[in-house]
Phi, psi and omega in degrees: 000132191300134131283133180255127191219124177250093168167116163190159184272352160355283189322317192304324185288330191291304201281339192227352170275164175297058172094035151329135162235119164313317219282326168178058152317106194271001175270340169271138197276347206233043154311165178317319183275317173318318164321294191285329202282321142008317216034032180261122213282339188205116153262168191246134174252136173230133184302107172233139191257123180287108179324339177314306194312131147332123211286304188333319202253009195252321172319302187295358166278322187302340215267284213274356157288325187267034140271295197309296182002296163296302209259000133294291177308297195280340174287352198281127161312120198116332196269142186227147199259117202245123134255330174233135173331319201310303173314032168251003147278346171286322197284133170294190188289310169263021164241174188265123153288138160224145199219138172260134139229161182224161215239082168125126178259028162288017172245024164241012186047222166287004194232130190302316154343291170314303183273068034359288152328273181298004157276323167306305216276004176118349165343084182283340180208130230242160165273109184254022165207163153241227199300297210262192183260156156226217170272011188243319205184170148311133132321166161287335115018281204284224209256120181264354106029300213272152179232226196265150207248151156338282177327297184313289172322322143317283165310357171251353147352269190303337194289285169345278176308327204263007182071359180311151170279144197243112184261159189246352217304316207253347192293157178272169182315296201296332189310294175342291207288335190300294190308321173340279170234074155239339155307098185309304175269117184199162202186145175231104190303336180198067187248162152262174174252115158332334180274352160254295173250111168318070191237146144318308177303340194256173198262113156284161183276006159314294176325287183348292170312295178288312219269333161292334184287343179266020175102357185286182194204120214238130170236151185281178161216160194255024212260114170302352195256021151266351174262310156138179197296147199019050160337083187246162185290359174272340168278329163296328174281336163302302161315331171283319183279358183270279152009279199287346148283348176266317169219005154121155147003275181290003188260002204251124150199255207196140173208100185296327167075010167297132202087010170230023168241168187231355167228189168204176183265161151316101167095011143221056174285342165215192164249035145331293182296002179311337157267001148350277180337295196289329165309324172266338151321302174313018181246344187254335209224152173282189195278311164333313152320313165312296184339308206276339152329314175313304181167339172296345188265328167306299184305326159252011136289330165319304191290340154294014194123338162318114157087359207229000000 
């Protein structure tokens, strides 16, 4: 069964391991082969800037993940490059959709030019933080009290006017409620439910309630310290069924955090193993349910309107 997986960490890896291979790199979790054997049919890439890097120095990190992109990802056979959603209806039997997003907007500082530049560059789904602060908003880090900054508002403008998906996954409370509703588009690519494990990172169902009543679309992640203590995949299923009694089913699908995570569960150790997940969904869910987990609940938040 095809999988839509929106969240992964490559790039960072493409930028910073030794003499990277995409096509079946065994240090990678989303490699090409890993990919296919998986049956996952559209990954998502994501820019991610280490807060370490100097802000000065971080737009031009940006600048060389959407290099490895091109001259890794999209040279690997198979691999299509998605600029416009449509194509993920489009892809032959034996191709890949890759999707650029990028996850956290400090490396455009204050300047709007830059995340122009990086939307030129094919970016379909934008972060507007990652753990810490910047000139748009709070991390999930951070103070959750604190919300979305003047400068953020500009950026969710523009986020806006270009049809980008507004992503939530890493933003702090206030930032959240802040963003709701002026996002046109919106989404939380690889979050869990708080209500099992308590992180920041994961959605109260409060959250949870509001970001579908406003069109939104929640993928889970498979990162354990987001899952809960000695993290095995029947507690990641806990999380779907929890979810999925909070705002339903179909509202639901998968962001894997592979290659931005440092442990996995049993039997998701890459995305060779993806269909682990779903063999065992079928055990909570129909096949259809699976289905729409899978990649059918994406494809129809698109056609409402996500992204178009």
């Amino acid at each position: 069964m095809e999988i839509i997986d929106l969240h992964c960490d490559v790039l960072l890896k493409l930028t910073t391991l030794e003499e990277p291979k995409f096509r079946n790199d065994s240090r990678l979790h989303a490699n090409k082969e890993r990919l296919q054997l998986g049956q996952v049919k559209a990954q998502v890439f994501a820019i991610f800037i280490d807060p370490e890097i100097p802000q000065s120095m971080q737009f031009l990190e940006v600048m060389r993940q959407i290099e490895a992109f091109h001259t890794q990802v999209l040279q690997t056979e198979g691999m299509v490059h998605i600029t416009e959603w449509s194509q993920l209806d489009t892809l032959a039997p034996h191709e890949i959709g890759a999707i650029l997003s990028l996850e956290g907007c400090s490396a455009i500082g204050e300047d709007l030019t830059k995340l122009s530049a990086i939307l030129d560059a094919g970016v379909m789904l934008v972060g507007l933080t990652w753990n810490e602060e910047n000139a748009v908003a709070y991390g999930a880090e951070q103070d959750a009290s604190l919300g979305l900054k003047p400068f953020g508002k500009e950026v969710v403008n523009m986020l806006n006017e270009r049809d980008i998906i507004i992503d939530v996954a890493h933003l702090n409370e206030q930032g959240f409620w802040d963003v709701l509703p002026l996002a046109k588009h919106i989404i939380a690519s690889h979050s869990n439910a708080r209500a099992i494990c308590d992180h920041p990172r994961n959605l109260t169902d409060q959250q949870a309630k509001a970001l579908v009543e406003h069109g939104g679309h929640i993928h889970l992640v498979y990162y354990p310290h987001f899952i809960g203590d000695n993290a095995t995949m029947d507690d990641l299923i806990e999380h779907i069924k929890h979810l999925a009694s909070v705002v339903g089913i179909e509202h639901l699908g998968v962001g894997s955090d592979f290659d931005g995570i440092d442990m996995t569960i049993k039997g998701l150790a890459h995305a060779g193993e993806a269909q682990n997940l779903l063999e065992m969904l079928r055990e909570h869910f129909s096949d259809e349910e699976v289905r729409g987990i899978a990649h059918n609940n994406f494809k129809q938040y698109l056609k409402k309107g996500a992204g178009t």
